[in-house]
C-alpha positions as CSV (number, residue, x, y, z in Angstrom):
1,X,-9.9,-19.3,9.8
2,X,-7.5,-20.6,7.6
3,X,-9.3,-19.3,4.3
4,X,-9.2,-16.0,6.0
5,X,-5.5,-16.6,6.6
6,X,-4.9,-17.4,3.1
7,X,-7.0,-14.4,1.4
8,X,-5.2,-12.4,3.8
9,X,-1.7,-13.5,2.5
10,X,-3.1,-12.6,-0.7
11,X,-4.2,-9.4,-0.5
12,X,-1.4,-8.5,0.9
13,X,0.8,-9.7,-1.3
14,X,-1.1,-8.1,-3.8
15,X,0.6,-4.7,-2.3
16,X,4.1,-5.8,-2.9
17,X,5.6,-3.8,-5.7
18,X,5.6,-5.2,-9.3
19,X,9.5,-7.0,-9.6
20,X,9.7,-7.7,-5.5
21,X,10.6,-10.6,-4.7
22,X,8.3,-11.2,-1.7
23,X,10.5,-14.1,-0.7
24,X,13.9,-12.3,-0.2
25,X,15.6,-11.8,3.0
26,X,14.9,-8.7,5.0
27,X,11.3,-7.6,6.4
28,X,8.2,-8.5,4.8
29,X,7.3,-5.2,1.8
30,X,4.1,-5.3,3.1
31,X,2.8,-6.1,6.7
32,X,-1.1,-6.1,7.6
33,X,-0.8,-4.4,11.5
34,X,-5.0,-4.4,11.5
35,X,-8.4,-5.1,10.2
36,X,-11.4,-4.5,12.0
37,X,-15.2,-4.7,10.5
38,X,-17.1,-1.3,10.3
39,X,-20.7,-0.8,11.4
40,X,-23.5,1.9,11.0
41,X,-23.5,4.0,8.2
42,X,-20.1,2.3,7.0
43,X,-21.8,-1.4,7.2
44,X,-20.1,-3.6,4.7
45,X,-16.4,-2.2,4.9
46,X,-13.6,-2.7,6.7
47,X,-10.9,-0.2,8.3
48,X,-7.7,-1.8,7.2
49,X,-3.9,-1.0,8.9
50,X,-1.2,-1.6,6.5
51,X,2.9,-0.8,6.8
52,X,4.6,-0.7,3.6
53,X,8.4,-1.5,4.0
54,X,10.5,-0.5,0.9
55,X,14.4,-1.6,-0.1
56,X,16.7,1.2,-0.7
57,X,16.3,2.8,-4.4
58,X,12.9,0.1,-5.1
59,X,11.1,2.0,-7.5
60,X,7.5,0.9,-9.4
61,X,6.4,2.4,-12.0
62,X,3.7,1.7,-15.1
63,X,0.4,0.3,-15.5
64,X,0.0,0.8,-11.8
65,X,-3.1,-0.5,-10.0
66,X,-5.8,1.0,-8.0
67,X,-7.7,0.2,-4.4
68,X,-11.0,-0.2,-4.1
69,X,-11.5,2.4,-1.1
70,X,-10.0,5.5,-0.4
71,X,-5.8,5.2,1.0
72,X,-4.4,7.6,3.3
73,X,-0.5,7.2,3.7
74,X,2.1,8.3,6.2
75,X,5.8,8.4,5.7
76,X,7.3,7.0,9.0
77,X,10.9,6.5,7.6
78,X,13.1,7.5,4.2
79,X,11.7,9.3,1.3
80,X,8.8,7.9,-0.4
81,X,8.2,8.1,-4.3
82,X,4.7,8.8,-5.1
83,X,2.3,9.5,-8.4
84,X,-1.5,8.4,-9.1
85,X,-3.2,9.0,-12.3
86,X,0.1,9.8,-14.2
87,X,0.5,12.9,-12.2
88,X,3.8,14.3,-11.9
89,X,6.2,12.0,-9.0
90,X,6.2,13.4,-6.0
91,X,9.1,13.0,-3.2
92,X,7.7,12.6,0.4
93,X,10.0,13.1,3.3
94,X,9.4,11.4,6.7
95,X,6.1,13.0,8.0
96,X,5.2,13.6,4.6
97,X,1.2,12.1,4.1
98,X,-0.7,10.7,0.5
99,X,-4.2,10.0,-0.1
100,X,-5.4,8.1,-2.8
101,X,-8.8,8.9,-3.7
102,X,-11.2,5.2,-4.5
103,X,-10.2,4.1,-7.9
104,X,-7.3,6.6,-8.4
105,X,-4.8,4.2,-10.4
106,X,-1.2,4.3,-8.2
107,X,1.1,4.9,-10.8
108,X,4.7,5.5,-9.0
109,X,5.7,4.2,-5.6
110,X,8.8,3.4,-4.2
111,X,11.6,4.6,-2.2
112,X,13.3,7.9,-3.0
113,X,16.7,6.8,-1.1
114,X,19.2,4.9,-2.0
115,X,21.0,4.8,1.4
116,X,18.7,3.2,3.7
117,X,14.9,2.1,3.3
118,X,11.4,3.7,3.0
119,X,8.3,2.1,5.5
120,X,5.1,3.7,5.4
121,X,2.3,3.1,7.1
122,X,-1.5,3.2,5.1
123,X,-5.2,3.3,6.3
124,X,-7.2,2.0,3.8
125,X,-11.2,1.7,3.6
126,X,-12.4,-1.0,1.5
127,X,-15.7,-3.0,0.7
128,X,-15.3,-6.2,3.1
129,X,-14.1,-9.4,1.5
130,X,-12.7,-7.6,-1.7
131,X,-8.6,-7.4,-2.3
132,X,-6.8,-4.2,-1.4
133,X,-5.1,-4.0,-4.6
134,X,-6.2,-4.7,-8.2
135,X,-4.3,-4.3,-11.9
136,X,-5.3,-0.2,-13.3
């Protein structure tokens, strides 16, 4: 249990934006809310439940990474920055969705406010045992 523990911590750390300091005071940038095993046809993935919570005005951009499963995003509060593939940025209002196809590269995420902060929550669907994010 602990290793799980551990490679959970991991991965999701591996979320947090490039420059956060995962240690600050405030909420945690990236919080795990589920992860349950798939079956059947989807055998050898997991469903995974992520909330993204983002400070004021955070912004990363550059090299980006990439997931190894397809990402589909809601905006629950603030304005959301968003780009894959060097695509144009892309503002997202509350209620405003994203979807990542597998292996897009996530070039721009971050919070479009400067006034109060961004949380999102994301489904993800990954190969089981393999991290949620990766370097592009």
């Amino acid at each position: 249990m602990q290793n799980r523990r551990t490679f959970l911590g991991m991965a999701a750390a591996s979320l947090v934006p490039i420059g956060v300091d995962a240690q600050a005071p405030g909420p945690r940038p990236v919080v795990e809310l589920a992860r349950h095993a798939l079956t059947g046809q989807f055998e050898g993935f997991e469903a995974v439940l992520v909330q993204l919570n983002i400070a004021p005005g955070q912004v990363s951009s550059g090299p980006g990474h990439r997931h190894p499963g397809a990402v589909l995003g809601y905006v629950v509060e603030g304005q959301m920055r968003f780009a894959i593939n060097n695509e144009p940025e892309k503002i997202l209002p509350t209620g405003g969705t994203f979807f990542e196809p597998a292996g897009a590269v996530h070039t721009t995420n971050g919070s479009a406010r400067s006034d109060g902060p961004t949380r999102a929550v994301v489904f993800m669907l990954v190969p089981k045992g393999s991290p949620l994010t990766t370097p592009a």
